[in-house]
N, C-alpha and C positions, 0 to 999 in steps of 0.2 A: 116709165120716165121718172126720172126723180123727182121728188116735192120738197126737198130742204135742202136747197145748193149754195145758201148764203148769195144769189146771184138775183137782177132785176129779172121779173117776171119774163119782160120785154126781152133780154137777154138770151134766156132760158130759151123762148121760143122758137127765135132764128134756129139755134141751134137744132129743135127737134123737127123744126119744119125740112130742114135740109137733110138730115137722117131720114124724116117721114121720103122726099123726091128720089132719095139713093136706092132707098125698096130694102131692108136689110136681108132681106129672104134671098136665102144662098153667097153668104158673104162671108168673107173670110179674113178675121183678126190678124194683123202683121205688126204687131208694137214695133216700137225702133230697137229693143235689146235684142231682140231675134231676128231680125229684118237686115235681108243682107242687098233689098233690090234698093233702096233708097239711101243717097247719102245726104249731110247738110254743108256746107260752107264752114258754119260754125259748131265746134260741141256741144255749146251751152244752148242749140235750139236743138228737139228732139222732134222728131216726123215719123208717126203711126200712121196704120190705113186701114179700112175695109177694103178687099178688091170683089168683085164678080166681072163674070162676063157674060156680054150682053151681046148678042148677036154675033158672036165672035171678036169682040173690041175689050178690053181690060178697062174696067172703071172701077176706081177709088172712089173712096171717102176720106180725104186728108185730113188730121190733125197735127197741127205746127206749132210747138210752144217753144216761146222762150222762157227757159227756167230759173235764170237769173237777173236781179234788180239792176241791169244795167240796159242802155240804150243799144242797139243794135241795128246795123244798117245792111241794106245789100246782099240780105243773106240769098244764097241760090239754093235749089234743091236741084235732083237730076234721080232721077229714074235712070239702073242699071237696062231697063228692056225695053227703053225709046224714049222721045215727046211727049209731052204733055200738053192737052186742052182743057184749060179751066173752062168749066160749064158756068158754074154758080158757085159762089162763095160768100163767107163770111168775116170782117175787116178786112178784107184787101181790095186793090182794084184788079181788076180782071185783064187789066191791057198791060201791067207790070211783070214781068217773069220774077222781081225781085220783092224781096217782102221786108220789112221793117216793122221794128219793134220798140217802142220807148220804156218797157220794162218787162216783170214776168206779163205774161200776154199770148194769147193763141189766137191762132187762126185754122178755119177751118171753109174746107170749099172737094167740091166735086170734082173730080179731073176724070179726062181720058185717055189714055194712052194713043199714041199717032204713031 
């Protein structure tokens, strides 16, 4: 885990605690440059993932950034191989399919494929 992320402790943590619930063991990196199951709404927000599967169900570990200093609304994502169910996340609400940004900014959160 990193120790000098220029980020609040507090911050930091969410972040690994929710890496710690996804289980990294047996997961598999999908950046967005190579990633052809996920698309974004907008360019300027990019969406990477861990996937595994668990009991036969596809679960992610999503990361959602917007990369540019500008405000962002409504972005949607969509998974080319179904639904998704957010389980847990981090900045978002969990009852929104839509995510919003007020500048560079991530989001990250667990999902399930449906």
């Amino acid at each position: 885990k990193p120790v000098d992320s220029d980020k609040p402790l507090e911050e930091m943590s969410e972040i690994w605690n929710l890496i710690d619930e996804f289980d990294m063991k047996n997961s598999e990196w999908k950046p967005y440059y190579l990633s052809n199951v996920a698309t974004v709404s907008d360019s300027d927000v990019k969406l990477s993932f861990y996937e595994k599967n668990i009991d036969g169900k596809k679960r992610r570990l999503v990361f959602l950034s917007n990369t540019v200093n500008k405000k962002k609304s409504d972005i949607s994502i969509n998974f080319t191989d179904g639904d998704y169910r957010i389980i847990k996340g981090i900045n978002i609400c969990t009852d929104k399919a839509l995510f919003d940004f007020e500048g560079i900014a991530y989001k990250a959160f667990i999902a399930e494929i449906i």
